[in-house]
N, C-alpha and C positions, 0 to 999 in steps of 0.2 A: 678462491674462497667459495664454502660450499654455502647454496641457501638450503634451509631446514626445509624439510619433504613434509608437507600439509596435508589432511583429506582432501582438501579443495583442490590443490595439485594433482595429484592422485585419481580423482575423481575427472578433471577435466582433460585429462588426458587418457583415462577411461571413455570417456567421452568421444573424443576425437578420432580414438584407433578400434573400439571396442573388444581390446584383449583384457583378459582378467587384470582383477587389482593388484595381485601380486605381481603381474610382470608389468605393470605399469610404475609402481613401484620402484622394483629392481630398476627400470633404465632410467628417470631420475634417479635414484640415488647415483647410478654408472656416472651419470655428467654432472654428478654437483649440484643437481635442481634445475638446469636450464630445459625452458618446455620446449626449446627449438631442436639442441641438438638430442632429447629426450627420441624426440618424436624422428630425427636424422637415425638415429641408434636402432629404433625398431623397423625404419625401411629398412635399415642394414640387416639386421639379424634377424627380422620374424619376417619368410617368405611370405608372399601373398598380403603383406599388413596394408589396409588400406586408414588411411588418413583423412578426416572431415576438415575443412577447413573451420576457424576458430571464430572466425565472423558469423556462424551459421544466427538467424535472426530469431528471437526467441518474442515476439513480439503478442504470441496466442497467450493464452494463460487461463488463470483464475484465482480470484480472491474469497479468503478463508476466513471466519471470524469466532472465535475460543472465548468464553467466560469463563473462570474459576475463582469462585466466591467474588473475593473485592478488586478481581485482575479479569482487563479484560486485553485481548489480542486478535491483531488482524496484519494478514500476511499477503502478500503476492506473489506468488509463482509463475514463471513462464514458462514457454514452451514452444514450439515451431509451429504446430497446425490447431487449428479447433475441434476436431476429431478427438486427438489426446485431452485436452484441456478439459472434453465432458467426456473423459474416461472414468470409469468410475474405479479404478488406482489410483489413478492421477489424481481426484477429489478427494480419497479418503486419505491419500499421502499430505494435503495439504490442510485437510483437518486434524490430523497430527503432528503436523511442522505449528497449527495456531494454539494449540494444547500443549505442546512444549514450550512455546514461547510464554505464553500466560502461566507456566507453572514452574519454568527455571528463570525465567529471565536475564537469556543473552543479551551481550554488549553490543555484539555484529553479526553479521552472517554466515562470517569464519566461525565464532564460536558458538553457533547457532548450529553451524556441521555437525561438531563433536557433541552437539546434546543429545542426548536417550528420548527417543520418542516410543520405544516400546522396549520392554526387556530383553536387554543385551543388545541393541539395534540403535545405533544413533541417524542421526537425518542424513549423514554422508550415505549410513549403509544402507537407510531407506530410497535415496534418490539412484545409488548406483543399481541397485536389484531394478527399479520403476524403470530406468532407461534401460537396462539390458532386457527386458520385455516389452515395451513400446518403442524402443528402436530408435528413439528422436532425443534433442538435446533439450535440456532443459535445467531450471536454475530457480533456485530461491532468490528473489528481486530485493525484497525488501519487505518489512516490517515496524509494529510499531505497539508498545504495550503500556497501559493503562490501567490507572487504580480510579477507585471512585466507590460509590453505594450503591448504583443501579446504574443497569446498562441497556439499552437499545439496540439493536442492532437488523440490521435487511442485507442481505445479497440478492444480487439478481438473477432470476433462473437459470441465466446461462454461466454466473459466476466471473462474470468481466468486470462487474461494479459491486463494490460492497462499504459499508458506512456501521462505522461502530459509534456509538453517544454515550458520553457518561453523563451521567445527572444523580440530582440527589432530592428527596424530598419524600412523604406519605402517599404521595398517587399513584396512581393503578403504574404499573413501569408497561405495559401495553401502550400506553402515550409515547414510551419513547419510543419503541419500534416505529411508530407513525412519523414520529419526528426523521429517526431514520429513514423511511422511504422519502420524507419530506426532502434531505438536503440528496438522496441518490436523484431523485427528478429534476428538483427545482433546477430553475437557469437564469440569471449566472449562481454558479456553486457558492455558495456564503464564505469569503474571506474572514471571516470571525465569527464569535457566537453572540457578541454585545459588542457595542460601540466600543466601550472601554479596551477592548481587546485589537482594535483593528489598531495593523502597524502605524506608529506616528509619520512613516514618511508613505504613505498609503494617502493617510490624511491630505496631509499637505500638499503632495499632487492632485488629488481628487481635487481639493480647495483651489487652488492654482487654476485648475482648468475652468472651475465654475464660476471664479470671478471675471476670469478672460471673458469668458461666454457672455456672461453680465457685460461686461463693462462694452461690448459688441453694439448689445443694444444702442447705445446712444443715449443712455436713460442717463437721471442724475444719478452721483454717487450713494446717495443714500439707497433709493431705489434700485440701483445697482447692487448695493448691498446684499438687500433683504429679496435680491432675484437668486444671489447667490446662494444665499441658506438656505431659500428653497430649492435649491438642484442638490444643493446636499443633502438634504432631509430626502430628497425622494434618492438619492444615490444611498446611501444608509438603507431605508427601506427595501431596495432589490438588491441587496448587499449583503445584509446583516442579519443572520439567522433569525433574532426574535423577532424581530420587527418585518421578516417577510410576509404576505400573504401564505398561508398554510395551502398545500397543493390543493388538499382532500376538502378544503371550507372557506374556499377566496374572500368569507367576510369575516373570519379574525387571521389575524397574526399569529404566527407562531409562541411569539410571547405567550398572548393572551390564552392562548390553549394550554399551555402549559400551567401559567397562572391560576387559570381554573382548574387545574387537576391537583394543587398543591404540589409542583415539581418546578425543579430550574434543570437548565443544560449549561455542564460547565465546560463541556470540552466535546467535541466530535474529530473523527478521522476518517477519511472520505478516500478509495480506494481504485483507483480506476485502470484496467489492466492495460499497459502500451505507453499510459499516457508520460510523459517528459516532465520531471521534475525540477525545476529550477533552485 
């Protein structure tokens, strides 16, 4: 049975052998779609073909971040070396992959291929042309797009770390930019943006550990108790985005900075190039 021939196919075995797409093509289609004996077929028939192994590590990269009106988008791309990743291709390829994304709004990555990022050019044809001049492998990782009224956003010069905020409210949105350099620095990275939001079994462990801890002491239970609240009041506090010390002004909160500007933060997404998702 044949599998149905992809750009993503296509392209990564472009990838692999660096002969044009059309005869990359042609030899899945010869096998039905299998990349093994794809890749068997052009050692056979195209003298001199040299083959990249498929593991190659794409672990460099850079993160991209797109606003369009009430849509915002932030992408990761990778890549093999740091060289390419502050290519300035390589950068403007991935501010067009976060401009498509914010303006078509793909399901996956697959269908993030087949999207138009310029007239007559989808991101498959953008990535295949990028690799046949920088020479190295490289891949769309992952994204993530967002609605809201105002948006924040920072990447970092070298485009390894990037942090998009959506918030809403009448103040200056240059607060939120702030707030976004806020969660790219801070440490630990904020697991929510309000108490209300952090997972309930986040909770429960945090709690679990804090009354251990408590109960360690020797103290009475009561006092045990209210040792416990207090490890989680301060666990919340270097936790919990509003309630952190603000980088740039360690005598308010991030709340309170906001608070004072007439703005809230309902959502962020925080971008880190290499890092392991769970």
């Amino acid at each position: 049975m044949s599998t149905p021939i992809t750009a993503a196919m296509v392209n990564e075995l472009r990838q692999r052998t660096g002969l044009p797409m059309m005869e990359c093509k042609a030899a899945l289609t010869h096998v039905g779609g299998d990349m093994d004996k794809a890749i068997d077929h052009i050692r056979v028939t195209v003298k001199g073909a040299g083959v990249k192994r498929a593991g190659n590590e794409t672990a460099e990269g850079r993160v991209a971040v797109a606003v369009d009106g009430g849509v915002g988008a932030i992408v990761e791309l990778r890549c093999e070396s740091a060289p390419v990743a502050k290519n300035d291709l390589f950068v403007a390829y991935a501010n067009q992959v976060a401009a498509a994304v914010a303006k078509h709004n793909p399901a996956t990555v697959e269908a993030l291929m087949a999207t138009e990022i310029a007239p007559g050019k989808t991101a498959a044809d953008g990535l295949t042309d990028l690799i046949g001049v920088l020479r190295e492998n490289m891949k769309i990782h992952r994204f993530q797009r967002v609605t809201g009224d105002l948006f924040g956003s920072y990447v970092h010069h070298d485009g390894t770390l990037g942090v998009l905020v959506v918030g809403s409210g009448s103040g200056d949105p240059e607060i939120l930019r702030n707030v976004s350099m806020h969660v790219a620095a801070v440490q630990p990275t904020p697991v929510a943006t309000k108490q209300s939001e952090v997972p309930a079994e986040v909770v429960t462990k945090e709690l679990e550990i804090a009354k251990a801890k408590a109960e360690a002491t020797g103290k009475p239970a009561q006092i045990a108790q209210k040792i416990a609240e207090g490890q989680m009041k301060t666990w919340y506090a270097e936790n919990v985005l509003v309630e952190q010390p603000f980088v740039m002004d360690q005598a308010t909160t991030v709340g309170a900075l906001l608070k004072g500007a007439n703005l809230d933060v309902t959502k962020f997404v925080r971008y880190k190039v290499g890092e392991i998702v769970k």
